[in-house]
MARMAR-398748 format. One line per 8 residues: number of its first residue (from 1); their letters; for each residue x, y, z of C-alpha. Coordinates in pm, whole numbers, plus 50000, padded with zeros to 5 digits. Layout:
<rs>
NUM> a> X Y Z ~ ...
</rs>
This chain:
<rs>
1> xxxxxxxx> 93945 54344 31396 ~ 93814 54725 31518 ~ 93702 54817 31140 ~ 93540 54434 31072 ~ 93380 54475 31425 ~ 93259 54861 31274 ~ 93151 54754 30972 ~ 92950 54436 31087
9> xxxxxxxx> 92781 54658 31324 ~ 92715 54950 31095 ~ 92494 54676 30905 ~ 92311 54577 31173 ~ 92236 54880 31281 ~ 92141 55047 30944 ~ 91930 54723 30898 ~ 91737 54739 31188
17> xxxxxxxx> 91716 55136 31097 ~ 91516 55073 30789 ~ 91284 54840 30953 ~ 91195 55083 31219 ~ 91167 55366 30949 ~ 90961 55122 30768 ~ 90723 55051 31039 ~ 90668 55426 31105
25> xxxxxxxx> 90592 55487 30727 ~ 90301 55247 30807 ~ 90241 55368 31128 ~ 90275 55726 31148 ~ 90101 55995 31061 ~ 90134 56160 30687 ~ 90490 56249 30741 ~ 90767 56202 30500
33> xxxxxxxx> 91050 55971 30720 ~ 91444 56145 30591 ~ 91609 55798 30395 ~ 91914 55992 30352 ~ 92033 56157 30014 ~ 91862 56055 29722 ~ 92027 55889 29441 ~ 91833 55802 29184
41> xxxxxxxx> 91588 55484 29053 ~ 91744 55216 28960 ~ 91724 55213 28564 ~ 91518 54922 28468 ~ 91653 54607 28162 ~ 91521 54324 28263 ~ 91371 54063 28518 ~ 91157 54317 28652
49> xxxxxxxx> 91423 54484 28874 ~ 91300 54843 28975 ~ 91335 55044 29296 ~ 91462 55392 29474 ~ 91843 55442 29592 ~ 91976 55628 29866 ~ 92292 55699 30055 ~ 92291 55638 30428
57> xxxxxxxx> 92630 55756 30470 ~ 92975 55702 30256 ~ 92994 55365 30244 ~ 92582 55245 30272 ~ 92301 55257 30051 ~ 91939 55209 30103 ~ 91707 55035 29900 ~ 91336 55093 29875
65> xxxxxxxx> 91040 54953 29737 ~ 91302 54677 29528 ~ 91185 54420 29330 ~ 91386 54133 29165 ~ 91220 53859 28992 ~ 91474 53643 29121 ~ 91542 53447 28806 ~ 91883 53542 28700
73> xxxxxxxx> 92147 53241 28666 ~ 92460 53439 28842 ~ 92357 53717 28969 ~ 92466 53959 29213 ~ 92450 54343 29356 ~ 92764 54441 29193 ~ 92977 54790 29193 ~ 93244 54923 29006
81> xxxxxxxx> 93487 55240 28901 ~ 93459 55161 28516 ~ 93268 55401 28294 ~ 93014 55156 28281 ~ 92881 54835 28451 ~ 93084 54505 28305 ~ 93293 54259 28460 ~ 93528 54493 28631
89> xxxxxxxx> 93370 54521 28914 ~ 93284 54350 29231 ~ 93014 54198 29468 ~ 92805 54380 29753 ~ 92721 54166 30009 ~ 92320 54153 30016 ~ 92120 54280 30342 ~ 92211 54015 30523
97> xxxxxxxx> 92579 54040 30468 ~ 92604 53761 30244 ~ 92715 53723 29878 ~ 92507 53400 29804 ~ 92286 53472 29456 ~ 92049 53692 29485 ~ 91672 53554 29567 ~ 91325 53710 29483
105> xxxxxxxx> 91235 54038 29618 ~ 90912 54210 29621 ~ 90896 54568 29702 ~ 91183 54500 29984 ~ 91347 54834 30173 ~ 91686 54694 30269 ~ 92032 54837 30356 ~ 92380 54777 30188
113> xxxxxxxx> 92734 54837 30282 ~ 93007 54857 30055 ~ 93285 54576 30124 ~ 93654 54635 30290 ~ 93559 54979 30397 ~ 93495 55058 30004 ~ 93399 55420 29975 ~ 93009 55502 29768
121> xxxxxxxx> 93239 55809 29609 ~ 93510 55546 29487 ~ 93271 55418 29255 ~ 93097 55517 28920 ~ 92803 55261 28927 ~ 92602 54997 29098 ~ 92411 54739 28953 ~ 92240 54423 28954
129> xxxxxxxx> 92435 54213 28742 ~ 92441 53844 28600 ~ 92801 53736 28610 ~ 92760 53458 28342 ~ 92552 53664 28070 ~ 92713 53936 28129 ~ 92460 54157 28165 ~ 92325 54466 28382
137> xxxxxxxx> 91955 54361 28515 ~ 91897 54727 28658 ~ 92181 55010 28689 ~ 92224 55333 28864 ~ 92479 55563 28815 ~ 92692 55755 29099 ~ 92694 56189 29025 ~ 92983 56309 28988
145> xxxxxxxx> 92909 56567 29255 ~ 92778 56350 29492 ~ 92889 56397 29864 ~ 92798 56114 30079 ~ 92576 56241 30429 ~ 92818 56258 30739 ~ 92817 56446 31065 ~ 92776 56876 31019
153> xxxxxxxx> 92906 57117 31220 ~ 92692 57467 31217 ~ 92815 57762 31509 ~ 92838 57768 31825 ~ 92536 57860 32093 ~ 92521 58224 32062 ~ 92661 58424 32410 ~ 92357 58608 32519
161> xxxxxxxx> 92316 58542 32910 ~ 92356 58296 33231 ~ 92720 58208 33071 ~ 92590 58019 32810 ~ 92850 57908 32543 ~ 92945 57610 32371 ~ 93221 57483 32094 ~ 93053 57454 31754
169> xxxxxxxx> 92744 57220 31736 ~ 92766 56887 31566 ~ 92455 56754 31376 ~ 92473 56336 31422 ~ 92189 56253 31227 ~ 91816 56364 31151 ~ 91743 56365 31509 ~ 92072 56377 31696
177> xxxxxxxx> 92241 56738 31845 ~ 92596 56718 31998 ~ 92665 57035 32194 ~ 93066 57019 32266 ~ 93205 57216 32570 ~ 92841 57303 32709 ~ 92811 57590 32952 ~ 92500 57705 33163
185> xxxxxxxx> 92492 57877 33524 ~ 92173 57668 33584 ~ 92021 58009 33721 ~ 91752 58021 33510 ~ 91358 58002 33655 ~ 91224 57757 33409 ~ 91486 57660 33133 ~ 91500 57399 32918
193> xxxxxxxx> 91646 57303 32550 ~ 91403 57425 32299 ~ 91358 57398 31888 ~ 91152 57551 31692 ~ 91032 57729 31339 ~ 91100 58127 31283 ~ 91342 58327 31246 ~ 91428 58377 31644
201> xxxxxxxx> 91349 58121 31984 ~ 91047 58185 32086 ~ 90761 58049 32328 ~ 90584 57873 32073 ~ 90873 57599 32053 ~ 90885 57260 32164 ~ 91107 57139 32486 ~ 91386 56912 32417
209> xxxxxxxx> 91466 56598 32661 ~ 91821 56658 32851 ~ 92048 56408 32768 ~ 91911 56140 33037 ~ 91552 56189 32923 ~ 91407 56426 33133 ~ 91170 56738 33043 ~ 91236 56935 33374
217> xxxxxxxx> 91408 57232 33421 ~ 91763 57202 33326 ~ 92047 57150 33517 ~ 92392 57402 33525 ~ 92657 57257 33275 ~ 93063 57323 33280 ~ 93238 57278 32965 ~ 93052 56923 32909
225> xxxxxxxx> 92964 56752 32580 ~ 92599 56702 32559 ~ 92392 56460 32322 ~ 92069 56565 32292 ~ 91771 56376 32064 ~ 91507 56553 31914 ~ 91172 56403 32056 ~ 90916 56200 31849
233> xxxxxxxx> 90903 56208 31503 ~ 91065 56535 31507 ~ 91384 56634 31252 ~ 91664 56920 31177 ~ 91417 56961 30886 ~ 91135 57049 31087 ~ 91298 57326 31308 ~ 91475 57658 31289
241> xxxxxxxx> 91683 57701 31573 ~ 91834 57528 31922 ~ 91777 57756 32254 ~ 91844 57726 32557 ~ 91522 57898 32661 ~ 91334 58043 32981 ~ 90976 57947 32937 ~ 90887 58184 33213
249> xxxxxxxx> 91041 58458 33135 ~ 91044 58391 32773 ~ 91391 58500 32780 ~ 91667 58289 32499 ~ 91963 58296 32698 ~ 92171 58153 32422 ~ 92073 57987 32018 ~ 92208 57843 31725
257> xxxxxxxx> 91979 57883 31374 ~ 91981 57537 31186 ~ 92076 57554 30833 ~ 91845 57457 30584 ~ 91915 57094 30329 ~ 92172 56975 30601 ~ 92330 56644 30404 ~ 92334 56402 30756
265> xxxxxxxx> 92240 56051 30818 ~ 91918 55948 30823 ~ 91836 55880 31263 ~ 91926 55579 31395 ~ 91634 55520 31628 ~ 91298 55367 31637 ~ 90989 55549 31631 ~ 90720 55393 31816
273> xxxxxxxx> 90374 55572 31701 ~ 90187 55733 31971 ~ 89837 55503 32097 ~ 89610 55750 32261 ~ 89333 55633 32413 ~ 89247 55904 32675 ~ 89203 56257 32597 ~ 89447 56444 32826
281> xxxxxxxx> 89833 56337 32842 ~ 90154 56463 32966 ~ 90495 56369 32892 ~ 90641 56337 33200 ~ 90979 56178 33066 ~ 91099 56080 32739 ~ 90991 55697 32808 ~ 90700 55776 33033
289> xxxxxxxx> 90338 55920 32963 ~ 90064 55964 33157 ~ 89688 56009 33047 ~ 89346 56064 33231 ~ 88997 56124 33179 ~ 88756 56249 33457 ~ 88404 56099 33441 ~ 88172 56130 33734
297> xxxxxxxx> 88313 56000 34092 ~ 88596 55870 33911 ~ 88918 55901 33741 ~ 89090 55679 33446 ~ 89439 55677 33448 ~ 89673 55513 33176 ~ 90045 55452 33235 ~ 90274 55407 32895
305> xxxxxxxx> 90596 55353 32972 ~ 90917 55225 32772 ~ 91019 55016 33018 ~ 91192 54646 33001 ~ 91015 54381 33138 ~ 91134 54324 33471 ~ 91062 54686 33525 ~ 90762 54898 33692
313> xxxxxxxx> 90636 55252 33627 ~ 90469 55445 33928 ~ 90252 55795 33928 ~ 90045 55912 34165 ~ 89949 56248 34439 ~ 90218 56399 34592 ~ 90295 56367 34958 ~ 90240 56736 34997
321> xxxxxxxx> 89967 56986 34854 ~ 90263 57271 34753 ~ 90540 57051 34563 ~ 90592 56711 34420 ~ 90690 56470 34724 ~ 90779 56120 34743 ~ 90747 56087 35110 ~ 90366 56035 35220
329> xxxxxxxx> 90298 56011 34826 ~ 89976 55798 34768 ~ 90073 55559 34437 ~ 90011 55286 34174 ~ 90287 55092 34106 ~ 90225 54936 33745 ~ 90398 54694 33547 ~ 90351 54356 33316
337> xxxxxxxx> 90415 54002 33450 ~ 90383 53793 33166 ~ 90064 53893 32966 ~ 89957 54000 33287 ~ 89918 54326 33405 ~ 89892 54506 33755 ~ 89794 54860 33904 ~ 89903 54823 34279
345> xxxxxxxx> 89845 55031 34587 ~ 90084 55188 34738 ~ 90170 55435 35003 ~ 90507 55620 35070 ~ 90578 55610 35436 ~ 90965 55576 35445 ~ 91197 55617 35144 ~ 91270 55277 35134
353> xxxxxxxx> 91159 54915 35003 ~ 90869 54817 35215 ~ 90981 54613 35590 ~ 90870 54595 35940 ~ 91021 54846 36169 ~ 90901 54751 36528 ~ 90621 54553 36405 ~ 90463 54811 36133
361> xxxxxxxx> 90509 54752 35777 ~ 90728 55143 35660 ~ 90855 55211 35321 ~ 90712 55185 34992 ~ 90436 54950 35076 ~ 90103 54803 34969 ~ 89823 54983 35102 ~ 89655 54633 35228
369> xxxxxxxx> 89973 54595 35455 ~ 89946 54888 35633 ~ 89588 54823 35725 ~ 89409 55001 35393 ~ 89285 54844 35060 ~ 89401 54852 34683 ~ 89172 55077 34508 ~ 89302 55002 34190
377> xxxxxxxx> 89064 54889 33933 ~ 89253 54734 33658 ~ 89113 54820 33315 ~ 89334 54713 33034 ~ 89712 54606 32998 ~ 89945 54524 32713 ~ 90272 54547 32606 ~ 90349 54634 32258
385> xxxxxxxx> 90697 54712 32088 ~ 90837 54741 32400 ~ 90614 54982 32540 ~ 90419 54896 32853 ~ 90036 55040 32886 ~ 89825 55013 33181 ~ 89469 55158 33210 ~ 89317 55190 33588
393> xxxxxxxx> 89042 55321 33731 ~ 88983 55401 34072 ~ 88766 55715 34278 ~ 88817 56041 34311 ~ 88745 56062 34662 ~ 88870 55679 34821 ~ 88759 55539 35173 ~ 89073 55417 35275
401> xxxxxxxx> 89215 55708 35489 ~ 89576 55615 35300 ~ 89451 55759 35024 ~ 89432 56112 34912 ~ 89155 56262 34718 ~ 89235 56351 34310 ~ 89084 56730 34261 ~ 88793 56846 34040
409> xxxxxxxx> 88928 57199 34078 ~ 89248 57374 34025 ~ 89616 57133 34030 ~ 89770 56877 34215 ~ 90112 56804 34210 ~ 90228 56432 34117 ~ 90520 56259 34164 ~ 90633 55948 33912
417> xxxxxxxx> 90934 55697 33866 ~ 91072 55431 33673 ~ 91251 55153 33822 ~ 91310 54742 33814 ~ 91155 54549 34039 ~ 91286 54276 34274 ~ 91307 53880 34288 ~ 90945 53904 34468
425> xxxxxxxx> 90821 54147 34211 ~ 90842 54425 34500 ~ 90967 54767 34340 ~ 91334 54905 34418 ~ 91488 55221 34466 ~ 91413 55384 34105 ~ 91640 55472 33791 ~ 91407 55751 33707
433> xxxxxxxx> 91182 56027 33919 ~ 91095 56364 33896 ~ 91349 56616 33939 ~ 91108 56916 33959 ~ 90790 57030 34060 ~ 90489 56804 33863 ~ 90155 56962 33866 ~ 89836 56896 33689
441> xxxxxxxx> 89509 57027 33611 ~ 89301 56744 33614 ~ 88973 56851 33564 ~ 89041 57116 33227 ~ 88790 57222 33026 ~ 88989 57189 32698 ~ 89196 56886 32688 ~ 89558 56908 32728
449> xxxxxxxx> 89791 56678 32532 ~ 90192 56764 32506 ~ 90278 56384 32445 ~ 90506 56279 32134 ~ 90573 55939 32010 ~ 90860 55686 32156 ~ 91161 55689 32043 ~ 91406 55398 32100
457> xxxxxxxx> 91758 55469 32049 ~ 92044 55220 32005 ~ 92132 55116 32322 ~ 92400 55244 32467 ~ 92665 54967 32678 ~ 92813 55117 32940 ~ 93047 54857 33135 ~ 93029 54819 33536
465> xxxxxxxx> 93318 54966 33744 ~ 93595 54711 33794 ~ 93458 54480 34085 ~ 93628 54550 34370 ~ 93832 54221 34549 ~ 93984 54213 34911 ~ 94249 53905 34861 ~ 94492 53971 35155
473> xxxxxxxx> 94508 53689 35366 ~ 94671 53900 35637 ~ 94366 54058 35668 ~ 94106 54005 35946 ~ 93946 54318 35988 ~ 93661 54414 35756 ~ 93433 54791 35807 ~ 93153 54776 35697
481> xxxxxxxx> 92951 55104 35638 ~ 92730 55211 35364 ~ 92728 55441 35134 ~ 92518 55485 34748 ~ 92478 55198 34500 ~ 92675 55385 34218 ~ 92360 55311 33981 ~ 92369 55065 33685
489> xxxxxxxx> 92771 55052 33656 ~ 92787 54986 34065 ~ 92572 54765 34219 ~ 92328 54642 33950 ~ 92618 54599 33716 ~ 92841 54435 33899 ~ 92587 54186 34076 ~ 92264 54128 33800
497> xxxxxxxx> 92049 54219 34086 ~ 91874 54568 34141 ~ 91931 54775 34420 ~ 91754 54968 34691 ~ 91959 55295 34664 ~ 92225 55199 34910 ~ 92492 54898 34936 ~ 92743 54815 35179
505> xxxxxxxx> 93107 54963 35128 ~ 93389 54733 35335 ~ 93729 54904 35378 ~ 93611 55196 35186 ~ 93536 54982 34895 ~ 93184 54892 34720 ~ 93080 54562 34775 ~ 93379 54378 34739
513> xxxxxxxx> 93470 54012 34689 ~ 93582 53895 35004 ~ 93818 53607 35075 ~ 93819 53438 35404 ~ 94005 53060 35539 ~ 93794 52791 35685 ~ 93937 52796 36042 ~ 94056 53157 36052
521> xxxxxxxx> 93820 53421 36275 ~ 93758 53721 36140 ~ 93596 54038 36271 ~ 93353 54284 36077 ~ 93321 54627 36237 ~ 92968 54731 36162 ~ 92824 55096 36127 ~ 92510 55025 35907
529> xxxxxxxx> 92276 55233 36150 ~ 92175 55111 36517 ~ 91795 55300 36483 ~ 91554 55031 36456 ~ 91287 55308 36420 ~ 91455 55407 36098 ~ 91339 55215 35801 ~ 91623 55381 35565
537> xxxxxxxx> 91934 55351 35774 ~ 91878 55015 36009 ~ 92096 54807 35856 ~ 92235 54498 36066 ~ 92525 54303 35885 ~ 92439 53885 35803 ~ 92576 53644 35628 ~ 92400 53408 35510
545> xxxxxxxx> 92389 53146 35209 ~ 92183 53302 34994 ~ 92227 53630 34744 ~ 91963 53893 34823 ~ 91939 53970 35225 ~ 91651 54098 35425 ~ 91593 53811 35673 ~ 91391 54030 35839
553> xxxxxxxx> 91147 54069 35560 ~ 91092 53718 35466 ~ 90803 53499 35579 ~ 90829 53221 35836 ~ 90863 52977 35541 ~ 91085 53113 35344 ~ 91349 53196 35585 ~ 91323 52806 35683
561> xxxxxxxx> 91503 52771 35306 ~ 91742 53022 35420 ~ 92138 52894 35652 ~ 92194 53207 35804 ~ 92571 53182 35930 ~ 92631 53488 36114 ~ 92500 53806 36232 ~ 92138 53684 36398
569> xxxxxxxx> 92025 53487 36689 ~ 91719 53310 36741 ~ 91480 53359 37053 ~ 91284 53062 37221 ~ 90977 53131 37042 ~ 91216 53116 36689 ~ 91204 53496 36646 ~ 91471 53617 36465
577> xxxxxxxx> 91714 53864 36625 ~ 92055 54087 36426 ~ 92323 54076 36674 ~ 92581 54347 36415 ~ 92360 54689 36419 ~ 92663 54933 36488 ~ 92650 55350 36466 ~ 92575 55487 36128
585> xxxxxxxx> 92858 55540 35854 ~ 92718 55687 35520 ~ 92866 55845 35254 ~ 92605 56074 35006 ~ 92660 56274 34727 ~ 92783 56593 34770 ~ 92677 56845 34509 ~ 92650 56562 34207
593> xxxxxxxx> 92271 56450 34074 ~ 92290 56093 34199 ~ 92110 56021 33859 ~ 92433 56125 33709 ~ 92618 55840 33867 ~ 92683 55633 33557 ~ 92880 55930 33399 ~ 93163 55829 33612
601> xxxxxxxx> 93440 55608 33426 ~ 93563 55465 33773 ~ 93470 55369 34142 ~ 93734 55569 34208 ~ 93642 55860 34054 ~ 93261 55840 34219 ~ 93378 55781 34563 ~ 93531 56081 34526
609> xxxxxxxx> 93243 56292 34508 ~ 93087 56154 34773 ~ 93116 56300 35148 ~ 93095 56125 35468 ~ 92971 56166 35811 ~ 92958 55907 36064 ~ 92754 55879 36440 ~ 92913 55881 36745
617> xxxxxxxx> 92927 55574 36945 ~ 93172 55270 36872 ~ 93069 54998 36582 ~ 92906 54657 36652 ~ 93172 54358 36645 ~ 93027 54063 36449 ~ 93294 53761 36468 ~ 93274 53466 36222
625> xxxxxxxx> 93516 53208 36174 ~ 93417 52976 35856 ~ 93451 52602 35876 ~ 93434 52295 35655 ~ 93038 52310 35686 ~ 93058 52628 35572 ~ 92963 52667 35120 ~ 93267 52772 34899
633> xxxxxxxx> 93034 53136 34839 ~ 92852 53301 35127 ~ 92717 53639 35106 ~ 92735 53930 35311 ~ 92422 54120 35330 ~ 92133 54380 35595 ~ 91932 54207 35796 ~ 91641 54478 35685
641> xxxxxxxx> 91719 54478 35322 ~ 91730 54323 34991 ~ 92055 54355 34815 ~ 92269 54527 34962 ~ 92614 54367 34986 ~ 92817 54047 34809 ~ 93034 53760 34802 ~ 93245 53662 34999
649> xxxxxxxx> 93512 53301 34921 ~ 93554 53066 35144 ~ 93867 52869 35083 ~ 94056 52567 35273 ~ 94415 52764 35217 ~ 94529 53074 34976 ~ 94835 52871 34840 ~ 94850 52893 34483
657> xxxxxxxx> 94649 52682 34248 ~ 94297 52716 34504 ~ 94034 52998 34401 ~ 94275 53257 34301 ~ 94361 53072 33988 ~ 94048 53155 33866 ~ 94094 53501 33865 ~ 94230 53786 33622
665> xxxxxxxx> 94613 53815 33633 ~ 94588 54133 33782 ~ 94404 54034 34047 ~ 94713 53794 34152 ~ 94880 54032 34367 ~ 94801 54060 34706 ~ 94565 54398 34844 ~ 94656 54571 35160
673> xxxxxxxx> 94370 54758 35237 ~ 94318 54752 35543 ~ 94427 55128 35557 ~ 94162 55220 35420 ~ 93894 55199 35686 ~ 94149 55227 35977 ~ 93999 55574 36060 ~ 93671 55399 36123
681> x> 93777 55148 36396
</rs>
């Protein structure tokens, strides 16, 4: 099942390959795009059958520029091991798989994969062949010293400084670097992973994206295997060497040369070709660009972003006039809904999704909620093969005292991210943001433009943790304190919703599945943060019967569609008040990049490198005790905050044969956990 599951997805994927190489051919500028190793033309007989061959890897070939006039009675792309083509031999399924007779083509570029894991150097010939005449259409014959492209290994980095080091380097594909056993102090000024031509690094190379994407400064590295991808249209056969390089100091700190005529795949993502329409751009992350044109009073700004739909891209001034800062940051938050586009207003006032704290919108919020206006001037917005662009205009100097003023003279550090936004189109806590210093020169007198073309890899499925489920019917006592979302295999993965950076975390666990009995009480102990001047850490427990939280943040309507079942009171003039706001509990990361959260195989393993400190004071007790009026799911969430916690069961009894039947086997036996936040209580 492994190898059929292999070899139906090593079609797709080399399919899909060829379109994308194929669309960049048309696209892109003069460049020749690596097929893989040439084989030959297919020798030409009859019904017009003519075209290129080459070898993806050992068992695929790739077809270019075919043509087939379709007319043949029986026939078939056929292979064999005899000295030449005849009926010993057998069928290759066509590009789709399929071993129907072969249709019309007309200069078609296609991929084919040998059947039952057949090998490209176990064979002598391929043709197209007519089974009942007999006869060879078109032929090409296999060298005898061909060797098919695979994976190359060249040396190791070299040792020069900063304890750089590394096992020997493997060479994927065209585009593709795999650095085994990766070392680097991280003590270098301005560092990155570098290519270029010559005979030694130098300063005249071209930065490499880390493996998450990112063109800042790189981070240290312990014996870790790295995948990096070479950025736009570049290949091994455009570039001399791999450094790890110190831009300022212009100092290589360790290298490998890349041998020339390297027999690899051909690269196995999609290059997108560049669209500038402004005349200065910077590459501020592998899927992000941002370009600008000064003219008079005011400033154009275009946002391209590969981004999914549901998603937003922001840029904007910094929050401080030394370093890039999200806090007091002035911003646009852009993104697609639909075929329509927005460039919205924001200000930075609390790192947090926008709410009321004492009667003042805080947070990441629309300047026209916090008393200024959107200055935004939306110019154009589309979204092309996957790629969202978004042209603004607004002033240099704005009225609105939110705003800061964009430079004519000297830089300006910026600050950026890329995140999803929420059911009401409001943006969350991001996936992606500047992990350095950002600054730009706005006002140049020779343009600047360091931005390379998209590239859109196969994606990459990493499954969510394990979901976490409290099932012990002995237990009463839940703690509830909070702690980070665990990125896309945490929170968003487990739940389908995004996240605002942090979640709840009962009994030491991330948002688990509760179970709870109609008629039973039970008590949460609540440390979410008691500071209602706080807009990051006020976080009163509710339940209520809906998925996302943040009462608090809803309008008068819509929390009239909203049973809220514990955890708030109401006050005579129908005010809403959260009874559970207990001493703060939070557990951070310690000394690991939060972005590198999804690295970690386990819950376990994350919660581990987290440390936690917790308030004085004793926690807020918020009873419940579920009855028949009560729905089967409720949800657990902040009173502040959109999504922050889960589900929790309500069931009539926990005999067997009632909800738990519906789970996983292992899920069966009963959980005693209470341990496990009896140091909180």
């Amino acid at each position: 099942m492994t190898n059929f599951k292999n070899t139906t997805r090593r079609k797709v994927v080399l399919a899909v390959v060829v379109i994308f190489q194929v669309l960049c051919l048309s696209q892109c500028e003069e460049k020749e795009v690596y097929r893989g190793k040439f084989l030959g033309k297919i020798n030409s007989y009859h019904h017009q059958v003519s075209g290129d061959v080459y070898a993806v890897d050992e068992y695929t070939f790739l077809l270019t520029e075919f043509n087939y006039d379709g007319n043949g009675a029986d026939t078939f792309f056929w292979a064999g091991a005899s000295n030449r083509p005849g009926p010993q031999g057998f069928i290759v399924p066509d590009e789709y798989g399929k071993t129907n007779i072969l249709a019309r083509y007309f200069n078609k570029d296609f991929t084919i994969t040998l059947p039952d894991g057949k090998k490209i150097t176990e064979i002598k010939w391929f043709a197209i062949y007519d089974l009942t005449s007999q006869n060879a259409f078109g032929d090409l014959y296999i060298p005898e010293d061909f060797e098919p492209p695979t994976v190359q290994k060249i040396s190791q980095l070299s040792k020069r400084s900063h304890d750089v080091g590394s096992e020997s380097i493997e060479i994927i594909d065209a585009k593709t670097f795999r650095i085994p056993e990766l070392n680097y102090n991280g003590a270098g000024k301005d560092t990155y992973f570098y290519v270029g031509v010559g005979p030694q690094p130098s300063s005249k190379g071209t930065k490499v994206p880390d493996e998450y994407g990112y063109l800042d400064p790189i981070r240290a590295y312990k014996r870790e295997t790295v995948t990096l991808e070479l950025p736009g249209d570049l290949t091994i056969f455009d570039i001399d060497w791999l450094s790890i390089y110190d831009v300022e100091s212009k100092e290589n700190y360790g290298s490998v040369i890349v041998p020339d005529g390297l027999n690899v795949p051909p690269s196995l993502v999609k290059i997108i070709p560049r669209k500038k329409a402004l005349p200065n751009c910077y590459q501020l992350h592998k899927d992000l660009q941002v370009g600008w044109d000064v003219f008079g009073p005011q400033i154009t700004i275009e946002l391209a972003g590969q981004i999914d739909d549901d998603a937003y891209m922001s840029f904007g001034l910094s929050g401080a006039v030394d370093r890039s800062q999200m806090m007091g940051a002035d911003i646009a938050v852009a993104y697609m809904d639909g075929f329509r586009g927005y460039a919205t207003d924001y200000n930075v006032t609390a790192l947090s999704p926008c709410i009321k704290v004492l009667g003042q919108h805080k947070g990441v919020c629309r300047d026209d909620l916090i008393g200024g206006l959107d200055d935004n001037q939306l110019h154009t917005a589309e979204r092309v093969d996957g790629v969202t662009y978004i042209t603004y205009r607004r002033m240099l100097m704005s009225a609105d005292k939110n705003d800061r003023e964009f430079p004519t003279e000297g830089g300006v550090y910026v600050v950026w991210a890329l995140g999803h936004l929420d059911h009401n189109k409001e943006p969350t806590f991001h996936d992606f943001y500047a992990r350095g210093n950002v600054r730009l020169e706005l006002s140049r007198k020779d343009n600047y433009d360091n931005c390379f073309a998209f590239t859109k890899p196969l994606e990459k499925i990493r499954e969510p943790w394990e979901p976490n489920l409290i099932l012990d019917r002995t237990t009463r006592t839940f703690t509830a304190t909070l702690g980070p979302s665990g990125g896309k295999r945490g929170y968003q993965g487990q739940t389908g919703m995004t996240s605002m950076g942090l979640s709840w975390y009962i009994n030491g666990m991330l948002i688990p599945e509760l179970w709870m009995r109609r008629g039973l009480t039970y008590a949460f102990r609540v440390r979410g943060g008691n500071n209602p001047h706080s807009a990051e850490t006020y976080h009163p427990l509710i339940i209520t019967d809906e998925p996302h939280g943040g009462f608090d943040r809803l309008s008068d309507a819509a929390q009239r569609e909203v049973r809220v079942l514990a955890g708030v009171e109401f006050l005579r003039r129908g005010q809403p008040r959260p009874l559970a706001a207990g001493p703060l509990c939070l557990s951070r990361h310690k000394s690991k990049d939060r972005r590198l959260d999804d690295d970690f195989p386990t819950f376990k393993k994350f919660n581990r490198s987290l440390e936690f400190t917790c308030e004085p004071g004793d926690p807020a007790v918020l009873e419940v005790t579920p009855n028949t009026s009560w729905p089967d799911i409720v949800y657990y969430n902040s009173f502040t905050h959109n999504n922050m916690g889960w589900k929790i069961h309500i069931v009539d009894n926990f005999a067997r044969g009632s909800a738990f039947t519906s789970l996983p086997s292992r899920f069966l036996l009963l959980t005693s956990i209470v341990s496990l936040g009896s140091h909180f209580i």
